[in-house]
ChimeraX commands (.cxc) that place a marker at each C-alpha (Angstrom):
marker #1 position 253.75,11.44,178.17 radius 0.5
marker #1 position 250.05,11.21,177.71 radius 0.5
marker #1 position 248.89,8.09,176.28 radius 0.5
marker #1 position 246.22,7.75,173.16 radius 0.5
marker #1 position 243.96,5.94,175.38 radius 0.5
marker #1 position 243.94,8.92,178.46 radius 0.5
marker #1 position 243.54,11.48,176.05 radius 0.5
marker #1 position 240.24,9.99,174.43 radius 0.5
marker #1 position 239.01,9.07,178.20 radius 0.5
marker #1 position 239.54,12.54,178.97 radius 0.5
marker #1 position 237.90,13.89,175.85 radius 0.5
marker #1 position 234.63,11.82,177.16 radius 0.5
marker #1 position 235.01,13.53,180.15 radius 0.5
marker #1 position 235.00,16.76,179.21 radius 0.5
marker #1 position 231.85,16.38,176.79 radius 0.5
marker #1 position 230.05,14.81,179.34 radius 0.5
marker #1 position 230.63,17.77,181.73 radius 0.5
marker #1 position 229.28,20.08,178.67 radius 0.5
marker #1 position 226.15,18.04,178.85 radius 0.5
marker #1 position 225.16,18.75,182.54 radius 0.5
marker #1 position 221.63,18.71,183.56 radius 0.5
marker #1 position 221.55,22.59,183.95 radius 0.5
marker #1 position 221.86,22.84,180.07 radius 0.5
marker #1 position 218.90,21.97,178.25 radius 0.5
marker #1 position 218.93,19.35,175.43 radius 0.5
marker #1 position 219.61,20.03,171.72 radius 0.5
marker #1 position 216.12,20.32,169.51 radius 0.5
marker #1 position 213.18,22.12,169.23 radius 0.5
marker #1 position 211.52,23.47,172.66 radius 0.5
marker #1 position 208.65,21.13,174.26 radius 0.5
marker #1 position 205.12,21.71,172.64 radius 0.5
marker #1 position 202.78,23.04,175.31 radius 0.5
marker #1 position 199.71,20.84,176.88 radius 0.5
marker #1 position 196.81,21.18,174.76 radius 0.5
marker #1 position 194.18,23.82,176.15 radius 0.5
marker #1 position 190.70,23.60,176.61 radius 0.5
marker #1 position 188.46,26.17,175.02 radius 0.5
marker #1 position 186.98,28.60,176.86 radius 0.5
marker #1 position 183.76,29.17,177.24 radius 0.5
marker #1 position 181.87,32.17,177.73 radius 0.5
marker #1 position 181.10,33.31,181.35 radius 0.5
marker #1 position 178.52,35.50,181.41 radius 0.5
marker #1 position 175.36,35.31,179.17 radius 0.5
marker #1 position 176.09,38.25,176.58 radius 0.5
marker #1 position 179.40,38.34,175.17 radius 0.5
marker #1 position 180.46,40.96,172.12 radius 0.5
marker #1 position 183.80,40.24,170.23 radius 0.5
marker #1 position 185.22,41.44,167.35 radius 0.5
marker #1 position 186.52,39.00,164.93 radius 0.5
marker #1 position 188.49,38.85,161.55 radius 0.5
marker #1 position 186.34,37.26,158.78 radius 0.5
marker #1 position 188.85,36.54,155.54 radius 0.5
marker #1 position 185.23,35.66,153.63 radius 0.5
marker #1 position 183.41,38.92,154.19 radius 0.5
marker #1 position 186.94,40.86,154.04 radius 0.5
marker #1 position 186.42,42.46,157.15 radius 0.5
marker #1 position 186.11,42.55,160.92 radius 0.5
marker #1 position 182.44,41.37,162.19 radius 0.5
marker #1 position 180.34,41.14,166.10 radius 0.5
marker #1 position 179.88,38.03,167.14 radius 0.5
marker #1 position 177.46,38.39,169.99 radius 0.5
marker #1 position 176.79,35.08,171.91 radius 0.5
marker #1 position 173.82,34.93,173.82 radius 0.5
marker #1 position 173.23,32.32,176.32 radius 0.5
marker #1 position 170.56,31.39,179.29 radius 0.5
marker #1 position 170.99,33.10,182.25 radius 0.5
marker #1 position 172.11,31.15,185.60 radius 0.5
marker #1 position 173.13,28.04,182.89 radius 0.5
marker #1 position 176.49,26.74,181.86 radius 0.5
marker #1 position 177.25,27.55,178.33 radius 0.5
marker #1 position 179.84,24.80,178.08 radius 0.5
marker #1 position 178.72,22.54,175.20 radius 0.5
marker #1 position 175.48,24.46,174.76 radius 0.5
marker #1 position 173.39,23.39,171.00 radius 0.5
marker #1 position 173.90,26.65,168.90 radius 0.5
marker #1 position 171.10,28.60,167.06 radius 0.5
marker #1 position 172.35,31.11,164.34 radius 0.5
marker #1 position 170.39,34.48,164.17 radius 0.5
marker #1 position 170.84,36.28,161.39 radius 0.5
marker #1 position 169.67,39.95,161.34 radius 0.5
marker #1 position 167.56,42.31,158.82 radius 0.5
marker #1 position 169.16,44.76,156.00 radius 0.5
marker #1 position 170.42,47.46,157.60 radius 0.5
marker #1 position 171.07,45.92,161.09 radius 0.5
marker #1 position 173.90,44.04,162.92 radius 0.5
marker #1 position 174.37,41.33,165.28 radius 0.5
marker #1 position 174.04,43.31,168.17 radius 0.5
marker #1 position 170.09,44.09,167.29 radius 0.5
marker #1 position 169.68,40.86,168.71 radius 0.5
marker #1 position 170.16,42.35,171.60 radius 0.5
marker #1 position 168.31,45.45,171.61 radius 0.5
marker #1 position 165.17,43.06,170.15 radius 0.5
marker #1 position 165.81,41.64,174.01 radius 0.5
marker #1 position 166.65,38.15,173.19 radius 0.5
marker #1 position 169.26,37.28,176.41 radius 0.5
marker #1 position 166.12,37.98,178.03 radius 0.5
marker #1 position 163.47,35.56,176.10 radius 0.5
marker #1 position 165.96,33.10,175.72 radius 0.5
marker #1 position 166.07,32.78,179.62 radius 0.5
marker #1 position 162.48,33.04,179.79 radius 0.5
marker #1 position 161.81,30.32,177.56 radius 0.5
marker #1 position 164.50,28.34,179.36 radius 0.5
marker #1 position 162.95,28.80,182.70 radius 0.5
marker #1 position 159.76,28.15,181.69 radius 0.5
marker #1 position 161.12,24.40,179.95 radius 0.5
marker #1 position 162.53,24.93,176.91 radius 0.5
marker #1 position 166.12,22.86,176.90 radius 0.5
marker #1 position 169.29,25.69,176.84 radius 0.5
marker #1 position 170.85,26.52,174.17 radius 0.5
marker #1 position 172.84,29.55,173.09 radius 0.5
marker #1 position 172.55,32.22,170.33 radius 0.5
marker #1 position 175.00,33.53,167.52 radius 0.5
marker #1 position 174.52,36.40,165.75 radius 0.5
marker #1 position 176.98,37.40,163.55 radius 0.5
marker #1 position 177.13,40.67,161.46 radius 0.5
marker #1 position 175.92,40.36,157.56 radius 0.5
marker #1 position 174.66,41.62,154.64 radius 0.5
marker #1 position 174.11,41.51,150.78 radius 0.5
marker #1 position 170.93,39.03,151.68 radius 0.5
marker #1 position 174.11,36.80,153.82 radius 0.5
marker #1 position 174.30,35.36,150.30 radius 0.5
marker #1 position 177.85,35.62,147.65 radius 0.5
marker #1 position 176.57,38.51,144.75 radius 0.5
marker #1 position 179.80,38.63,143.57 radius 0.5
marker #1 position 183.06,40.38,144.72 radius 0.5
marker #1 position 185.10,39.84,148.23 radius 0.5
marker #1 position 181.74,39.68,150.64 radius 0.5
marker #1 position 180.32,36.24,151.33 radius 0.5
marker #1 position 178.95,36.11,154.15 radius 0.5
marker #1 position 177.06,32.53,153.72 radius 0.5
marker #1 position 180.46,31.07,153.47 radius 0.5
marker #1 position 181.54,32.78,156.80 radius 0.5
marker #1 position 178.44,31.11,158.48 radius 0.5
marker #1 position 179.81,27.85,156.86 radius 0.5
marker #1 position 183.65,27.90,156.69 radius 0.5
marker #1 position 184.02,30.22,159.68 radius 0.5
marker #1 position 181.98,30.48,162.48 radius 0.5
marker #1 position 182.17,26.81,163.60 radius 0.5
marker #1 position 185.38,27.71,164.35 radius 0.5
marker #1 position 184.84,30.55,166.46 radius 0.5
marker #1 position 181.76,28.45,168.15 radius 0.5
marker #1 position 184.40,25.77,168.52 radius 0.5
marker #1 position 186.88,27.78,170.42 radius 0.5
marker #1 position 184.25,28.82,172.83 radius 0.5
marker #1 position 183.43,25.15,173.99 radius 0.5
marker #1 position 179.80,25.68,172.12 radius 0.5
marker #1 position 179.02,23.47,169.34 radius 0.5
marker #1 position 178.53,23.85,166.03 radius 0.5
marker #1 position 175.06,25.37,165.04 radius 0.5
marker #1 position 172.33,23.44,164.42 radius 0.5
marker #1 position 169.67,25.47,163.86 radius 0.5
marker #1 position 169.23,28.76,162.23 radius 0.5
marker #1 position 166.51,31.57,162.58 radius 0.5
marker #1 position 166.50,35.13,160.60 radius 0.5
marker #1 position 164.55,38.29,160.31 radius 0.5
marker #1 position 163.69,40.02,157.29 radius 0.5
marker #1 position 166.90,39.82,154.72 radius 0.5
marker #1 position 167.95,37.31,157.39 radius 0.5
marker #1 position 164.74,34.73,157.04 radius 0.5
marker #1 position 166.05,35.12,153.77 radius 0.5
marker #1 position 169.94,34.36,154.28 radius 0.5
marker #1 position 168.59,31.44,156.92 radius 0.5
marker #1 position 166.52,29.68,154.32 radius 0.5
marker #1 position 169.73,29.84,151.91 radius 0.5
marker #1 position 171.65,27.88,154.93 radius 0.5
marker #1 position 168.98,25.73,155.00 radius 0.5
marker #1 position 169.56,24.20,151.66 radius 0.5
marker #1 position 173.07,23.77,152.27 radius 0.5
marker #1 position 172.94,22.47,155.61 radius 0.5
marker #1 position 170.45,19.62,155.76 radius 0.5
marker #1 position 170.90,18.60,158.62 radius 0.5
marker #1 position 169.92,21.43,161.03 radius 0.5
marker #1 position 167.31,20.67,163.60 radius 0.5
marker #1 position 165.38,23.83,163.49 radius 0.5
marker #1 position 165.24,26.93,161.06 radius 0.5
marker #1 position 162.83,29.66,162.00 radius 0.5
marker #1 position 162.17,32.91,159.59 radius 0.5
marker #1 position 160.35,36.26,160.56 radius 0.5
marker #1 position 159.09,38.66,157.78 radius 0.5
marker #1 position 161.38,36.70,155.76 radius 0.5
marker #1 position 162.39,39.38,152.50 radius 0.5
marker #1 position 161.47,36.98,150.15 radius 0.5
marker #1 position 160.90,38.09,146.15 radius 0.5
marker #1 position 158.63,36.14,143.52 radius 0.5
marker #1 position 160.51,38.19,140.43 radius 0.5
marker #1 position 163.98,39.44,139.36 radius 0.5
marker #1 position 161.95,43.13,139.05 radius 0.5
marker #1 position 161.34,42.83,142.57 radius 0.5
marker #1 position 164.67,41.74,143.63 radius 0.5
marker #1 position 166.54,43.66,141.02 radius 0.5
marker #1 position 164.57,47.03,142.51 radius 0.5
marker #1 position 166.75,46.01,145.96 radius 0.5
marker #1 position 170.18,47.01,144.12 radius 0.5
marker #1 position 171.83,43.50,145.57 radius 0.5
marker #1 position 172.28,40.92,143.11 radius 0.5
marker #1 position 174.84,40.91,140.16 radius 0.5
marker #1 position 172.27,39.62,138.05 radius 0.5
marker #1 position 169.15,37.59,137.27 radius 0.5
marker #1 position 171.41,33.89,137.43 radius 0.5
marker #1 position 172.68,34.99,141.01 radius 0.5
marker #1 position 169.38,35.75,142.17 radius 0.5
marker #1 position 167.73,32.67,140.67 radius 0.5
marker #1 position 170.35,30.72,142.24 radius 0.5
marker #1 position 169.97,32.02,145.94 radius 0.5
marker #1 position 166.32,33.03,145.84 radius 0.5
marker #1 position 164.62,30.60,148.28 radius 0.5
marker #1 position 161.40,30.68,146.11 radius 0.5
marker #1 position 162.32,28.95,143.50 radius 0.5
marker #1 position 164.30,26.11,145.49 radius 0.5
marker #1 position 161.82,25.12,148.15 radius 0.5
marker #1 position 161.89,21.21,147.25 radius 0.5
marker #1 position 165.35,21.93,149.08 radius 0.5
marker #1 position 163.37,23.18,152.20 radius 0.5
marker #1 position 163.36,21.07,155.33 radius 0.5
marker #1 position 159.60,21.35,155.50 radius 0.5
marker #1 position 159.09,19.73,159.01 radius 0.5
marker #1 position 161.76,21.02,160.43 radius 0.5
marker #1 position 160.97,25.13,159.43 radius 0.5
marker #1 position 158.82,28.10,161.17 radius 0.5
marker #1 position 157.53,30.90,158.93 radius 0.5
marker #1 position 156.13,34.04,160.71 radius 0.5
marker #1 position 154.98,37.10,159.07 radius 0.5
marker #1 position 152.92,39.55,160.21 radius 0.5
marker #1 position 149.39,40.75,157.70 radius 0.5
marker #1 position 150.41,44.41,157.38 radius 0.5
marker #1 position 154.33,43.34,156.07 radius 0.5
marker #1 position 155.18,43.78,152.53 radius 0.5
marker #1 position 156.60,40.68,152.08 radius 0.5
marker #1 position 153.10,38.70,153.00 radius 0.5
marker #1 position 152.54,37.34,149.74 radius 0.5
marker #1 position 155.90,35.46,149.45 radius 0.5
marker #1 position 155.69,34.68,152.66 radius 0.5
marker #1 position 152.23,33.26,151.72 radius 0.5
marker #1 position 153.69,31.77,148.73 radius 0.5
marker #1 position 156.59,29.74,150.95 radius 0.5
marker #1 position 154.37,28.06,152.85 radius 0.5
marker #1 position 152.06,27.31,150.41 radius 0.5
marker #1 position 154.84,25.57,148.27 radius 0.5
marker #1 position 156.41,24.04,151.44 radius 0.5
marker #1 position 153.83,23.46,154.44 radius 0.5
marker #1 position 156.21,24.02,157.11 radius 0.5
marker #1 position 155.43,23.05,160.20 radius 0.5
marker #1 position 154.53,26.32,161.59 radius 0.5
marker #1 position 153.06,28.98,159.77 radius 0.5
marker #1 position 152.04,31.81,161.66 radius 0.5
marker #1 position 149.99,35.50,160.22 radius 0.5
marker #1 position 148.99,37.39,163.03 radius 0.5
marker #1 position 148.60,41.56,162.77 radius 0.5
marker #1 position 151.63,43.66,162.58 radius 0.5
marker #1 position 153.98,44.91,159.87 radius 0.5
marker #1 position 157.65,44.54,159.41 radius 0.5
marker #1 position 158.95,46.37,162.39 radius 0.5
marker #1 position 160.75,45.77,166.27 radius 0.5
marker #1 position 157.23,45.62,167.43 radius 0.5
marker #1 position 155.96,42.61,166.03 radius 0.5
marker #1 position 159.36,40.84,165.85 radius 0.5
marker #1 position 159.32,41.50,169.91 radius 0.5
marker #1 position 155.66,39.92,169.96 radius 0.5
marker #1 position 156.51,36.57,168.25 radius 0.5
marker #1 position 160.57,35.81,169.17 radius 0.5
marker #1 position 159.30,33.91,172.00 radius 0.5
marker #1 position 157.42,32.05,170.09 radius 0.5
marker #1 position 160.39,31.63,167.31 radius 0.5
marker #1 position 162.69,31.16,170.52 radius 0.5
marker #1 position 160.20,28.06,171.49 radius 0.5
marker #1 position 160.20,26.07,168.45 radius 0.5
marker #1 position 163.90,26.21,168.00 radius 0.5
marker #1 position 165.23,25.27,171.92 radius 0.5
marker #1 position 161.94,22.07,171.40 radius 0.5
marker #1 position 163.68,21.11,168.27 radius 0.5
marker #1 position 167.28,21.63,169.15 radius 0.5
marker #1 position 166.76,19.54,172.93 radius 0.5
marker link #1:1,2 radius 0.2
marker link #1:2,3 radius 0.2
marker link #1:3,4 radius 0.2
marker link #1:4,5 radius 0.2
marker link #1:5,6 radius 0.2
marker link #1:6,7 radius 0.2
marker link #1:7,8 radius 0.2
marker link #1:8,9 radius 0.2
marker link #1:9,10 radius 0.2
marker link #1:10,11 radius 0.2
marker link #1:11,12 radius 0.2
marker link #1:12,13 radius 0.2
marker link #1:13,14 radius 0.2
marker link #1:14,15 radius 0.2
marker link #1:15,16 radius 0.2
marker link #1:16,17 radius 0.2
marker link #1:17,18 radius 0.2
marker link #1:18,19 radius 0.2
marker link #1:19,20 radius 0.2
marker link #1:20,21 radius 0.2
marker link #1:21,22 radius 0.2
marker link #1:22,23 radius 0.2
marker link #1:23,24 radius 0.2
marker link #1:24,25 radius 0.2
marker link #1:25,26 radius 0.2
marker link #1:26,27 radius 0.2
marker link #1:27,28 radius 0.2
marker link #1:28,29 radius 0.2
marker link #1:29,30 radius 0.2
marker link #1:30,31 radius 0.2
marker link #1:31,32 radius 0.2
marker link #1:32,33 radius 0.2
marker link #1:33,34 radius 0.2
marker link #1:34,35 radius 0.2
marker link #1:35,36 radius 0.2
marker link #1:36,37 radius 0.2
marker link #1:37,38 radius 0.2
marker link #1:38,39 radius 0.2
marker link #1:39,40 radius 0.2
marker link #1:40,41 radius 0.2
marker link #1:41,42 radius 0.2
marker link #1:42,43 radius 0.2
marker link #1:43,44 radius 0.2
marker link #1:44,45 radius 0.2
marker link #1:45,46 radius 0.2
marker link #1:46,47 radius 0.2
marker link #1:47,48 radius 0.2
marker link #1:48,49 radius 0.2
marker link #1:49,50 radius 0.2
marker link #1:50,51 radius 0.2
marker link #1:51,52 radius 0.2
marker link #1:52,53 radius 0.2
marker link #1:53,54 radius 0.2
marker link #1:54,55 radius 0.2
marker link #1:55,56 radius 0.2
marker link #1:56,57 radius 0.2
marker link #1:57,58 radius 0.2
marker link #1:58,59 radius 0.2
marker link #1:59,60 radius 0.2
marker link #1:60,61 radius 0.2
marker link #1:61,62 radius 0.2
marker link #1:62,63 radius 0.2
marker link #1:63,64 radius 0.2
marker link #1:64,65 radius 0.2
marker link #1:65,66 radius 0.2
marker link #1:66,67 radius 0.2
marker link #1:67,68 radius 0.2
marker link #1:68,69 radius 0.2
marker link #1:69,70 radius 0.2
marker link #1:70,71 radius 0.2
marker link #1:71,72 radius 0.2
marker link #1:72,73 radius 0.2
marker link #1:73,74 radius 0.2
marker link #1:74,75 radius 0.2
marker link #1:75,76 radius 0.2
marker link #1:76,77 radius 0.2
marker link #1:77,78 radius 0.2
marker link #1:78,79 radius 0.2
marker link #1:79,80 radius 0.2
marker link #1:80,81 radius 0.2
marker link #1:81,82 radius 0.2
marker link #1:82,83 radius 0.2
marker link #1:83,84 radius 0.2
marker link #1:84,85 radius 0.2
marker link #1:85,86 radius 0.2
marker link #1:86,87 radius 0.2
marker link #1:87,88 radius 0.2
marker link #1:88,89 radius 0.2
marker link #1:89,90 radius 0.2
marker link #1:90,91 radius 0.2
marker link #1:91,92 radius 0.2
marker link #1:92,93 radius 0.2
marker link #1:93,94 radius 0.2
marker link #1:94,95 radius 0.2
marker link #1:95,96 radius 0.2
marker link #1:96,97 radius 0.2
marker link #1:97,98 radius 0.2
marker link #1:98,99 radius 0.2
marker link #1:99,100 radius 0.2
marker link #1:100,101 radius 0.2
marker link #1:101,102 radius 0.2
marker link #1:102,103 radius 0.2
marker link #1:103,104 radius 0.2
marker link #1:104,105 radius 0.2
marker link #1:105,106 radius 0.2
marker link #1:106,107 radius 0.2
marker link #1:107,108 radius 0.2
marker link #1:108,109 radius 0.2
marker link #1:109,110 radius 0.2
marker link #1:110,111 radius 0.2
marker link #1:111,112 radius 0.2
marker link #1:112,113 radius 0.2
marker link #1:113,114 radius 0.2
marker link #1:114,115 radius 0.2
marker link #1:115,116 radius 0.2
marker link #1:116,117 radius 0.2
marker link #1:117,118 radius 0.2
marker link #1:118,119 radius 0.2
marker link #1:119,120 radius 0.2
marker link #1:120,121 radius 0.2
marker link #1:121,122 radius 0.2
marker link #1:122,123 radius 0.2
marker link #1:123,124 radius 0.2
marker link #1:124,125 radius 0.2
marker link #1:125,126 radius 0.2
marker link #1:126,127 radius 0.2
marker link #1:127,128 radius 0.2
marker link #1:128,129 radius 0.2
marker link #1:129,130 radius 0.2
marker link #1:130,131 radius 0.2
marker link #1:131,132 radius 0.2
marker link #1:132,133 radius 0.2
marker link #1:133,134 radius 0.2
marker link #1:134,135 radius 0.2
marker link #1:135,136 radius 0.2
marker link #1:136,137 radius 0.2
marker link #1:137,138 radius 0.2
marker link #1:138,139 radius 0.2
marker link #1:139,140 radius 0.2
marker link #1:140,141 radius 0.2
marker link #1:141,142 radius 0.2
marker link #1:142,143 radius 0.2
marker link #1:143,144 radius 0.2
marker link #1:144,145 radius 0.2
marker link #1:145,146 radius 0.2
marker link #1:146,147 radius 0.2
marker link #1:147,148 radius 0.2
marker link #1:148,149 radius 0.2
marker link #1:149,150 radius 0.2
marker link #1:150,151 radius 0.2
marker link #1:151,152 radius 0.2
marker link #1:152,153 radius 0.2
marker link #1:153,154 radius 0.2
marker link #1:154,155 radius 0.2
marker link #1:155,156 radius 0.2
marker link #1:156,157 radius 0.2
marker link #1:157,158 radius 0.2
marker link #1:158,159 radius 0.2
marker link #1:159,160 radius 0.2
marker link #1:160,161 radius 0.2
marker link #1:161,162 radius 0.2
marker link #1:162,163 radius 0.2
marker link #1:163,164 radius 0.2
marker link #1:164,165 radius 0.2
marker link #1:165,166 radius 0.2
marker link #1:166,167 radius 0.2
marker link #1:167,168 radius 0.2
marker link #1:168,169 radius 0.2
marker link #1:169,170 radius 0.2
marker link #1:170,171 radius 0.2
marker link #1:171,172 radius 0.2
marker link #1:172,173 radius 0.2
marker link #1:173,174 radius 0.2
marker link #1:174,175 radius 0.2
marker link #1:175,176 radius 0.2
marker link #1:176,177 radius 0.2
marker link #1:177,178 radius 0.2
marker link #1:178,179 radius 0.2
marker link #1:179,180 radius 0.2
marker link #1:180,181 radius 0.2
marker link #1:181,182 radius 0.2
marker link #1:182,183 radius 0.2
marker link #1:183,184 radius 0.2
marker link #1:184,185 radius 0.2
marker link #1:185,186 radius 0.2
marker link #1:186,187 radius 0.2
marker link #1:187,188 radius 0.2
marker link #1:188,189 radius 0.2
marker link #1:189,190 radius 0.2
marker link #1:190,191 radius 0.2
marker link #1:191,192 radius 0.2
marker link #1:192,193 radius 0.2
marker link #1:193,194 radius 0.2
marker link #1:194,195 radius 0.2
marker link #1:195,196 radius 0.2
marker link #1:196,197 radius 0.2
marker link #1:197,198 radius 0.2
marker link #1:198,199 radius 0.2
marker link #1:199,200 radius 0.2
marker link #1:200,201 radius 0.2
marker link #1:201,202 radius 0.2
marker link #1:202,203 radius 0.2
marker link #1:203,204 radius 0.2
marker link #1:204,205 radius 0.2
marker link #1:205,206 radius 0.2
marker link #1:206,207 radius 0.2
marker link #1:207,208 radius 0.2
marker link #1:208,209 radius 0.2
marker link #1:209,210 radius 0.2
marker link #1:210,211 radius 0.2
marker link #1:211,212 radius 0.2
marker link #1:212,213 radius 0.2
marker link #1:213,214 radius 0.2
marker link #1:214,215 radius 0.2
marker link #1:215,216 radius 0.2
marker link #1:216,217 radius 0.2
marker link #1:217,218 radius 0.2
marker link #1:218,219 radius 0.2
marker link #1:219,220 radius 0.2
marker link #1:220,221 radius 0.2
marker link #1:221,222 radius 0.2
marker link #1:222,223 radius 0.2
marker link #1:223,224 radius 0.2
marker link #1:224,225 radius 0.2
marker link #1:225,226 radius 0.2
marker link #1:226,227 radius 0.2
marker link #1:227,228 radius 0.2
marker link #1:228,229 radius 0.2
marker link #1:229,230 radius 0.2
marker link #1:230,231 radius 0.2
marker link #1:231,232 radius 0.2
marker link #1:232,233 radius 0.2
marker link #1:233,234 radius 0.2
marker link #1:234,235 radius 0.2
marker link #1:235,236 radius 0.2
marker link #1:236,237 radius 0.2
marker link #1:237,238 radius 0.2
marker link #1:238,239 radius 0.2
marker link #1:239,240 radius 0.2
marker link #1:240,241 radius 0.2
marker link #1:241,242 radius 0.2
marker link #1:242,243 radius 0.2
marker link #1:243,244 radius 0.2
marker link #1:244,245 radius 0.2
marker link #1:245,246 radius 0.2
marker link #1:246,247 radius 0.2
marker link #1:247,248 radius 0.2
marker link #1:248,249 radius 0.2
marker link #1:249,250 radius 0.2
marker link #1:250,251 radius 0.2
marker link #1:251,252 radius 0.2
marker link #1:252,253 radius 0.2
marker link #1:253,254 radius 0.2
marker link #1:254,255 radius 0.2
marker link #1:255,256 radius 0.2
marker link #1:256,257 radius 0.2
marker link #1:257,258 radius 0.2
marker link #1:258,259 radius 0.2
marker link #1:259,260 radius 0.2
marker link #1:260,261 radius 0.2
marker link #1:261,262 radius 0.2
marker link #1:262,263 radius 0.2
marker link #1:263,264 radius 0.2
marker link #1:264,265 radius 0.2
marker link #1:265,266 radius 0.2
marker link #1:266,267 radius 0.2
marker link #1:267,268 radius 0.2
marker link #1:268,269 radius 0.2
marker link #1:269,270 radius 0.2
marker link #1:270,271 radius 0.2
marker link #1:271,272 radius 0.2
view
């Protein structure tokens, strides 16, 4: 007859066998090791991504130096003109200015252009693309081992999205505009077909916020045959950037072509 004390002995025994090593452990499976982000390997990259603010997908198109590491690359945003997309960046050939400039002394940096619109300012409804540049795309810059942007340039309805970032992002290093679509009355804007309203285009309208302007920190270029001259003439005459530039052309790829190296210069001084 089998004693109390063998049977509970035995009982250990045969829970200990149940426990061998080739049996993993009760409880939730082992978190993986953290990995690092990946940066991009070659100096244009194109990806599609989700945006929950603009309620749709988007290009982001990150441009980088050629023959330089993009790890931890200083970010420029580049905001594109009404009727464009991020990828007109690249036909305007800025992969190669930016390595131009770079070679020729200009600190590296990289380039994000996202796809916009509706001036890349919130005129009501489910598209707000000013709070994808803010709430969004550090993220995706983040995940790419780039960091977050700190500088901003923008071309037409762009300069005019860029100098909207501008007054919510102090602290940028460098914000560059180029036939920025600027408007010095609600007729004028309200003749675009954009805004919800007078108060939403008072509130975004660079124009009539400049004392929020980082004056020595901004470029203005406009060329003397472009419709938006006088308001570009009016911006720097209310803010005194430190570049202003007027030299012939009129709102088209051919002067934008002519003075992006320029615009490409004063950011990459700024942002090294």
């Amino acid at each position: 007859m089998l004693s109390r004390r063998t049977l509970l002995a035995g009982s250990a025994l045969a829970l200990l066998a149940g426990c061998s090593s080739a049996d993993p452990p009760p409880g939730p499976p082992p978190v993986p090791a953290p990995t690092r982000p990946s940066a991009p390997r070659d100096p244009v990259t194109v990806q599609r991504m989700r945006s929950a603010a603009r309620g749709t997908d988007v290009d982001l198109v990150l441009i980088t130096p050629e023959g330089v590491p993009a790890s931890g690359l200083p970010v420029c945003l580049a905001l594109h003109g009404r009727g464009a997309r991020a990828r007109t960046f690249l036909d305007l050939g800025i992969p190669q200015m930016l390595t131009a400039a770079v070679r020729g002394g200009v600190p590296p940096f990289a380039v994000a252009a996202v796809d916009g619109d509706n001036y890349w300012v919130d005129v009501g409804g489910d598209d707000d693309p000013q709070r994808m540049l803010t709430d969004e795309v550090p993220g995706w810059l983040a995940g790419r081992d780039l960091r977050p942007a700190s500088a901003v340039l923008g071309i037409s309805m762009g300069g005019f999205g860029a100098l909207r970032f501008a007054r919510a992002h102090p602290d940028l290093k460098a914000v560059a505009t180029a036939s920025a679509a600027l408007f010095v009355s609600w007729p004028d804007a309200r003749s675009r077909k954009v805004f919800s309203g007078e108060d939403n285009w008072r509130a975004e309208e660079p124009l009539l916020h400049t004392e929020d302007l980082p004056a020595a920190r901004l470029g203005v270029w406009c060329g003397e045959s472009d419709p938006f001259l006088g308001a570009d003439r009016k911006l720097v005459k209310a803010v005194s950037p430190a570049v202003a530039q007027f030299s012939p052309g009129g709102h088209k790829d051919e002067y934008w072509r002519g003075i992006l190296p320029d615009v490409l210069k004063f950011v990459g001084q700024r942002l090294g």
